[in-house]
LUMMI-359258 format. One record per residue (C-alpha): residue number from 0; x, z, y. Coordinates in steps of 0.1 Angstrom, whole numbers, padded with zeros to 4 digits, m for minus. Layout:
% LUMMI-359258
ATOM   nr      X      Z      Y
ATOM  NUM      X      Z      Y
...
% end
This chain:
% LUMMI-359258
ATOM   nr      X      Z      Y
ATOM    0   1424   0566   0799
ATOM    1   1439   0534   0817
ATOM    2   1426   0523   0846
ATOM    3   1435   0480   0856
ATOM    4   1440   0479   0894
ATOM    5   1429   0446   0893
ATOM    6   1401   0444   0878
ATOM    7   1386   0482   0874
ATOM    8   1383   0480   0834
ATOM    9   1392   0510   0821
ATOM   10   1402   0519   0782
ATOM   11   1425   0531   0761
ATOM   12   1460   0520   0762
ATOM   13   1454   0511   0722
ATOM   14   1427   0483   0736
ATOM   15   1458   0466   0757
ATOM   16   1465   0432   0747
ATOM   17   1505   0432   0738
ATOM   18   1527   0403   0742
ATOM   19   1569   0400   0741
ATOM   20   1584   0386   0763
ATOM   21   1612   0363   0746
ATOM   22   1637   0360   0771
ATOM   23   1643   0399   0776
ATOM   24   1628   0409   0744
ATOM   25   1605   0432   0761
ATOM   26   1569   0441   0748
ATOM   27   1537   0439   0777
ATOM   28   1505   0450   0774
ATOM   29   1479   0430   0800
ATOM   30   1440   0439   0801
ATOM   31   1425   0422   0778
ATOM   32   1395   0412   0810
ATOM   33   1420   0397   0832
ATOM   34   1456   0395   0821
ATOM   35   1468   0423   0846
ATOM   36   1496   0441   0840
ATOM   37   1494   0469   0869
ATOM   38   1476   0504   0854
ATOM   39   1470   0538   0869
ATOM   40   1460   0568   0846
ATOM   41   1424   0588   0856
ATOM   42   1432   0615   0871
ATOM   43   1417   0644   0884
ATOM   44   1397   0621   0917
ATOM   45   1381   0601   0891
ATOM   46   1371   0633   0869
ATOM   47   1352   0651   0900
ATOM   48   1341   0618   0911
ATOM   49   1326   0609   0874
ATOM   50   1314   0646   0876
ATOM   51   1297   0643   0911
ATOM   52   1279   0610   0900
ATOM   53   1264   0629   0869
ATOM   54   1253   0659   0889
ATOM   55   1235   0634   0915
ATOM   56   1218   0616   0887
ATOM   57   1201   0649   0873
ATOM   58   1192   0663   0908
ATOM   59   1194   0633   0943
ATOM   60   1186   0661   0963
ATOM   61   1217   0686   0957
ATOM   62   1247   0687   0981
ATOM   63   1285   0686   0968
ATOM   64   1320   0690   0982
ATOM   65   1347   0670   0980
ATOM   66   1384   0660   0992
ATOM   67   1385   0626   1007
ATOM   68   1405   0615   0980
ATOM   69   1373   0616   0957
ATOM   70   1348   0605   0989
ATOM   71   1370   0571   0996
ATOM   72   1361   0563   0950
ATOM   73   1329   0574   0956
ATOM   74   1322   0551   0986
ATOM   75   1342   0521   0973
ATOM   76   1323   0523   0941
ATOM   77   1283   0524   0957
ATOM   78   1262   0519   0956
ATOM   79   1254   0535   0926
ATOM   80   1226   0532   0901
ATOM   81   1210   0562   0891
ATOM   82   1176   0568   0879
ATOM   83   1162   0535   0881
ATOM   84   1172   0534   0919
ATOM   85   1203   0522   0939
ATOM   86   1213   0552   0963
ATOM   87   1243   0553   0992
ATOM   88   1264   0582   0989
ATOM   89   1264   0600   1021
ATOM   90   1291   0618   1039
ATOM   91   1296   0644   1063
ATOM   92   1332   0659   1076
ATOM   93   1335   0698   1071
ATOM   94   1373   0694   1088
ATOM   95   1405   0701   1071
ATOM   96   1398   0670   1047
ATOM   97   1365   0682   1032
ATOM   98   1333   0664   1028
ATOM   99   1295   0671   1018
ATOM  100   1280   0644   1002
ATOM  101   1244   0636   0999
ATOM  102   1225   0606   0987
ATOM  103   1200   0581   1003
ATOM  104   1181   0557   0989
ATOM  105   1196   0524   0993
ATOM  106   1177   0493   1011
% end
């Protein structure tokens, strides 16, 4: 999975929109949202993140760990929708780069 740092679609690299460039006779692909050539593959952040998020939507009260790696895409992303509420992720050092996270209800 492809991920466009510019505009956060994500897809396949077979959904790419392909063009050659005539002077060099080089094929691009751009998202096909917003023309942007610059891509990142998910990794394994975005997996625990994903994996988090789905663990939080089947119980808000339980508590997780996580690097600050995943904690930064987590808080970037919120607030997030989950059960017909908008919640904050919450976070909460543990030292040597580890974090418990815990949700409240957004306002």
């Amino acid at each position: 999975m492809l991920i466009c740092n510019d505009c956060g679609w994500s897809g396949e690299p077979g959904e790419l929109v392909s063009k050659t460039d005539d002077l060099n006779d080089r094929d691009f692909s751009y998202c096909p949202y917003c023309g942007g050539n610059d891509f990142d593959e998910e990794d394994e952040d975005g997996k625990e993140s994903n994996r988090i998020l789905e663990s939080f939507a089947v119980m808000p009260d339980s508590k997780h760990r996580a690097s600050i790696k995943v904690v930064r895409r987590l808080l970037i992303t919120g607030p997030h929708f989950l059960n017909g509420k908008m919640w904050d992720v919450k976070s909460k050092s543990l030292g040597a780069g580890i974090y418990e996270l815990s949700l409240k209800e957004a306002k």
